[in-house]
SEKEFI-871140 format. One record per residue (C-alpha): x, y, z; residue number from 1. Coordinates in Angstrom, 1 decimal, decimal comma. Layout:
<recs>
> X:Y:Z:NUM;
...
</recs>
This chain:
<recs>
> -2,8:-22,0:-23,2:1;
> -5,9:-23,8:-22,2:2;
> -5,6:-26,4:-19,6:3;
> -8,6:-29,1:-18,5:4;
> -8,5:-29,5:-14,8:5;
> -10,9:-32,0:-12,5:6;
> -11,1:-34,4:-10,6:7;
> -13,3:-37,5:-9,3:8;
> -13,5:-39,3:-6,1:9;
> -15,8:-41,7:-4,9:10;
> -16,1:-42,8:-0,9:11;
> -18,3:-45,2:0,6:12;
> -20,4:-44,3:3,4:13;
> -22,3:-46,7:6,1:14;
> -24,2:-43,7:7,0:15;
> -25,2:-40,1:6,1:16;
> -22,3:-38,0:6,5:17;
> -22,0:-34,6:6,3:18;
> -18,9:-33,3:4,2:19;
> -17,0:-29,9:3,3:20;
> -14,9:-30,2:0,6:21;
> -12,7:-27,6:-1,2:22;
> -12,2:-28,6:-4,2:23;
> -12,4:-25,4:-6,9:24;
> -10,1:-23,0:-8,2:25;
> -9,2:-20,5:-6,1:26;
> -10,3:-16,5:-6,5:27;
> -7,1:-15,3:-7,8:28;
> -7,7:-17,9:-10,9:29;
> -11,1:-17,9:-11,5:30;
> -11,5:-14,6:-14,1:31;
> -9,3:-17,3:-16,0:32;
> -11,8:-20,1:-15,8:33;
> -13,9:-20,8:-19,2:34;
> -17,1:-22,2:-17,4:35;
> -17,5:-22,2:-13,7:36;
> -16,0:-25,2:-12,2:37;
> -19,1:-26,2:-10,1:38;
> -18,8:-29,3:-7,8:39;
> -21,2:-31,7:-8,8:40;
> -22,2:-35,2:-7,0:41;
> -23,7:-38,2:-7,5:42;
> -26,3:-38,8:-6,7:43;
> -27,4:-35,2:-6,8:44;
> -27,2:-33,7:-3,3:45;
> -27,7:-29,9:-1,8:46;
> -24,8:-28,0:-2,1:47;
> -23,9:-24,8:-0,1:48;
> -20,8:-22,9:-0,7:49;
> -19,3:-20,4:1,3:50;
> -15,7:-18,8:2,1:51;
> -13,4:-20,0:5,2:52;
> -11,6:-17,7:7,3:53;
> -8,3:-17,4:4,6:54;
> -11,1:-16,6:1,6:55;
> -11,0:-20,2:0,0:56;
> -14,2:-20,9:-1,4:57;
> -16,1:-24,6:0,1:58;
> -18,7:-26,5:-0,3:59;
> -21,1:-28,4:2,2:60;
> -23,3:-31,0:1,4:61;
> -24,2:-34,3:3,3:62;
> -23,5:-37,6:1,7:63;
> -26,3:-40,7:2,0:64;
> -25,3:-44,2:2,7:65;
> -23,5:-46,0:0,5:66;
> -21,3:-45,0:-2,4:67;
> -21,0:-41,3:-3,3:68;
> -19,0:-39,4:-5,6:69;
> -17,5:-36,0:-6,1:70;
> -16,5:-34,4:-9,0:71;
> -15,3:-31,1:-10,8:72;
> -14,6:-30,2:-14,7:73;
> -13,0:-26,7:-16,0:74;
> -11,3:-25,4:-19,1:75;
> -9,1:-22,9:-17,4:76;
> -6,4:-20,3:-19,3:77;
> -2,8:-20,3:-18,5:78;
> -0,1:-18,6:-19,4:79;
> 1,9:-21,5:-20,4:80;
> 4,8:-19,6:-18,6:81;
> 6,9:-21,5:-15,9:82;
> 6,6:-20,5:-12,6:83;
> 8,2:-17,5:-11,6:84;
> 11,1:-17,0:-9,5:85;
> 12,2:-13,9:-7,0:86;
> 16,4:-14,7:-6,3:87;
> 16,2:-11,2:-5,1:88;
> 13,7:-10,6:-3,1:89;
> 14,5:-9,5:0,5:90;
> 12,8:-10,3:3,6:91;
> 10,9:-8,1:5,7:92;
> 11,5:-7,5:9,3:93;
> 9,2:-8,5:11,7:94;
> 8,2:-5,1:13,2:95;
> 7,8:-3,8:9,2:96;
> 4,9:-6,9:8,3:97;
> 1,1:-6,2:7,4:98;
> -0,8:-7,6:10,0:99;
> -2,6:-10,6:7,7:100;
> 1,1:-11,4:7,4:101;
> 2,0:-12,1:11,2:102;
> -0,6:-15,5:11,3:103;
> 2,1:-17,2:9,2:104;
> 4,9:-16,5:11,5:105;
> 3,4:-18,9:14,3:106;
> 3,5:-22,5:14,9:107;
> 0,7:-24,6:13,5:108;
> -1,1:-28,1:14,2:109;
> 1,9:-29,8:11,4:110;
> 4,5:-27,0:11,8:111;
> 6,2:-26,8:15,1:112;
> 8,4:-23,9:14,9:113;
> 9,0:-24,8:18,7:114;
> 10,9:-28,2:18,2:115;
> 12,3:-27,4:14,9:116;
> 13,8:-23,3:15,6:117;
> 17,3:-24,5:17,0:118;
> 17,8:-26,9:14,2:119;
> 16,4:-23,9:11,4:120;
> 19,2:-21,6:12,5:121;
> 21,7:-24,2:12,9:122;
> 21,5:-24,8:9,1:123;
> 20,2:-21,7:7,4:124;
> 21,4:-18,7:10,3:125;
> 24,6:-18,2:7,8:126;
> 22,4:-18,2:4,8:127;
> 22,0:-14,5:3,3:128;
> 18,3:-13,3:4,0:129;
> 15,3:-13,3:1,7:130;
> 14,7:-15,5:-1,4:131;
> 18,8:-16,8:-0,6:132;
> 17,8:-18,6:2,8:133;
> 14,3:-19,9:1,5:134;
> 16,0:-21,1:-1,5:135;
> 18,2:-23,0:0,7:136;
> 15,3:-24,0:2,7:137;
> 14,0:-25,6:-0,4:138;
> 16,6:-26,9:-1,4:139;
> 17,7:-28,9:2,1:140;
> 13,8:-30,1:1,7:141;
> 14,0:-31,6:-1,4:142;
> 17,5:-33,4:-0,1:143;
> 16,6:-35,0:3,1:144;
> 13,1:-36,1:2,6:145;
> 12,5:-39,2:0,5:146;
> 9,2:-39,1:-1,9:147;
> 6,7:-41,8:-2,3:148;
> 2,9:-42,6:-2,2:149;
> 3,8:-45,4:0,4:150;
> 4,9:-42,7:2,9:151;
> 1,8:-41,3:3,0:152;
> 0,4:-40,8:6,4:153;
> -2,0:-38,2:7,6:154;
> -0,8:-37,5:11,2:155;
> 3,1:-36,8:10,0:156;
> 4,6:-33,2:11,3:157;
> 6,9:-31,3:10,2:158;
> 9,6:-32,5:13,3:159;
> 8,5:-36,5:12,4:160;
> 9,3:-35,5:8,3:161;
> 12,8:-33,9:9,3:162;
> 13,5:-37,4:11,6:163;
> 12,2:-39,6:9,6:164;
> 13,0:-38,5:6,0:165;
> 10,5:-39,4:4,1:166;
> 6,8:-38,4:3,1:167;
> 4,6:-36,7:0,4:168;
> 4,0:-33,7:-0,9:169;
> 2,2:-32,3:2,2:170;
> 5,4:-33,4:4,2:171;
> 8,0:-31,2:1,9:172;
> 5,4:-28,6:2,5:173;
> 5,4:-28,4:6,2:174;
> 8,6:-28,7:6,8:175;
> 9,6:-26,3:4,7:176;
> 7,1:-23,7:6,0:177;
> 8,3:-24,6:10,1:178;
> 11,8:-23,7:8,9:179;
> 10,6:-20,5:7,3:180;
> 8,8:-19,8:10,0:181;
> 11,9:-20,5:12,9:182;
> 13,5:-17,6:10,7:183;
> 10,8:-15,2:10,6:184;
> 9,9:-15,7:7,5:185;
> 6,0:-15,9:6,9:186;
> 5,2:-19,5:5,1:187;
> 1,5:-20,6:3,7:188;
> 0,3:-24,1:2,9:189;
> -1,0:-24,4:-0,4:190;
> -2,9:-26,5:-2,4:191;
> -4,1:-26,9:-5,8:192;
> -3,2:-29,0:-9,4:193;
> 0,8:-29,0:-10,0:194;
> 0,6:-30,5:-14,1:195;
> 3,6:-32,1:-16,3:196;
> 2,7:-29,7:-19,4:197;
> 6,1:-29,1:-20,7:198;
> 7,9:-31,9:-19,5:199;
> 9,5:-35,1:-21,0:200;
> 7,4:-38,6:-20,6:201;
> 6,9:-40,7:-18,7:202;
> 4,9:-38,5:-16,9:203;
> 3,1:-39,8:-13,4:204;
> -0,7:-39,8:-12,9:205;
> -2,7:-37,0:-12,1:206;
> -2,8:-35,6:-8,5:207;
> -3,1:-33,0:-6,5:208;
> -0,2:-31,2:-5,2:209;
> 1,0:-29,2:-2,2:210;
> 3,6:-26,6:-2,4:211;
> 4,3:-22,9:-0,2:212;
> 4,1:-19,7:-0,2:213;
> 6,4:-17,0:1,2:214;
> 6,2:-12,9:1,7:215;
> 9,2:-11,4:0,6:216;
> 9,9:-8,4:-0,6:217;
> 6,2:-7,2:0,3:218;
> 4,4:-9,7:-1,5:219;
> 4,0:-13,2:-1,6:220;
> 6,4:-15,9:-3,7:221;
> 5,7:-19,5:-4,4:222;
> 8,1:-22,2:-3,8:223;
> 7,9:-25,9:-4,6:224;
> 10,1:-28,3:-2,1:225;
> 8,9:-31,2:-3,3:226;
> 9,7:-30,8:-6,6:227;
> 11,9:-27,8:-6,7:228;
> 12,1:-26,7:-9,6:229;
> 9,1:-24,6:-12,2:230;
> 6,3:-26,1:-13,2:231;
> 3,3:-25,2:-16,7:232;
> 0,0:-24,4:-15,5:233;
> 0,2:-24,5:-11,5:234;
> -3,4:-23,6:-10,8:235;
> -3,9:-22,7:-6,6:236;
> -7,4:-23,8:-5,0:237;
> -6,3:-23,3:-1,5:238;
> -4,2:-21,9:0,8:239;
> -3,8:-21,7:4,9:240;
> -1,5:-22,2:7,8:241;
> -0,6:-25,7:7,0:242;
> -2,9:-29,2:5,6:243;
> -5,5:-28,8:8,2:244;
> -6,7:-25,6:6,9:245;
> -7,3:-26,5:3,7:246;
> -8,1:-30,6:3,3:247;
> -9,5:-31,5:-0,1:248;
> -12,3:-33,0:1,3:249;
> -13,1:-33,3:5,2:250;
> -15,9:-36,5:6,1:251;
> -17,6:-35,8:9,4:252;
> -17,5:-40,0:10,2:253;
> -16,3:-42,9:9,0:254;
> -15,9:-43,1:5,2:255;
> -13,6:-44,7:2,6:256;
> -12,1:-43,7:-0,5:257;
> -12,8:-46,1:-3,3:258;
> -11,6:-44,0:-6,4:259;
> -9,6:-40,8:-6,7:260;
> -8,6:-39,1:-10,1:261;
> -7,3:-36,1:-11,0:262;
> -6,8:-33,9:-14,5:263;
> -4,6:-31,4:-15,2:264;
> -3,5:-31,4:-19,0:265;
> -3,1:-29,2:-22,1:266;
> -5,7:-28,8:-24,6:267;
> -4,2:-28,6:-27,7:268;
</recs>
């Protein structure tokens, strides 16, 4: 399957502002790209990539006054193949985890396994370990919080998702990954395009999507709270300890967003 992924977004700027954004497909995809997925701007701008601390690949470049725009365009091959799923993949004890592992165990700036640990074991402690308690992790996610775009706020944790009930993508996310983490089970953000290849219309625009990881079993697993159940052609750009790692774009002053669009569909 070939599947055309980009995206646009134009900001306004009152002043020159430098930016990183991290915006293309991450390592583990790109032997699958057709043509590199370069970031290109307008107007033209210097561009210097290099790789954060969890291997994602970013870009920095300063924006000039007035409007600006990002953008990316790929073919990339899939294997039209839902996502996977590991219903028996145990967990690994604590003492037993590679050391990269161990990062993903601790509380973050949206995941505060210190507020939330009590509450994690009250509902998942009589859960069967492994890919049984993240599942029901998932699961209690996808139940209590309520999706829309008019939830949307950038300063929301993981303990204000589980109290309020509501949120975005990023909210399933982080809450989901503080739970896993109360039960000592290593959780990554991730980030990347989630499309609706294989599903019945009407399908919703394009965006970008968050959804977690999990190392079970000696490897790592995705899972998708928000959704919760497989996708077609999830293609990962980023991953880290929770949204602040890994923002789509991050404007070093004050900016505005006038135009955001996002592709992620089959070519047939």
């Amino acid at each position: 399957m070939r599947i055309h992924i980009g995206c646009e977004m134009t900001y306004a700027f009152e002043q020159s502002t430098p930016i990183i954004a991290t915006l293309n497909v991450h390592s583990s995809r790109v032997s699958d790209l057709e043509r590199p997925d370069y970031l290109m701007t307008s107007p033209p701008v210097p561009v210097h990539g290099y790789r954060d601390t969890f291997g994602n690949w970013c870009n920095r470049l300063v924006a000039p006054p007035g409007p600006f725009t990002l953008r990316t365009d790929a073919t990339i091959r899939d294997t039209g193949q839902w996502d996977p799923t590991a219903p028996q993949a145990p967990e690994v004890a604590v003492q037993d985890l590679p050391p990269d592992a161990i990062l993903f165990l601790l509380g973050s700036r949206y995941c505060e396994t210190d507020r939330l640990s009590e509450t994690a074991w009250k509902l998942f402690g009589s859960v069967p370990p492994g890919s049984q308690r993240v599942a029901a992790v998932c699961n209690y996610v996808h139940d209590h919080i309520t999706f829309g775009y008019e939830h949307s706020r950038a300063t929301r944790t993981a303990a204000e998702a589980f109290e309020e009930r509501r949120g975005v993508c990023r909210d399933f996310a982080h809450l989901a990954i503080a739970f896993c983490r109360c039960l000592n089970i290593p959780a990554r953000y991730c980030t990347g395009y989630v499309s609706d290849i294989g599903l019945p219309p009407p399908h919703s625009p394009g965006d970008f999507a968050a959804w977690i990881e999990v190392f079970l079993g000696g490897r790592w697993h995705m899972y998708d709270p928000r959704n919760n159940d497989p996708r077609i052609g999830r293609i990962l750009i980023a991953y880290g300890r929770d949204a602040v790692d890994v923002p789509l774009t991050l404007t070093f002053g004050p900016s505005e967003l006038i135009k955001f669009s996002v592709t992620a569909d089959e070519i047939r």
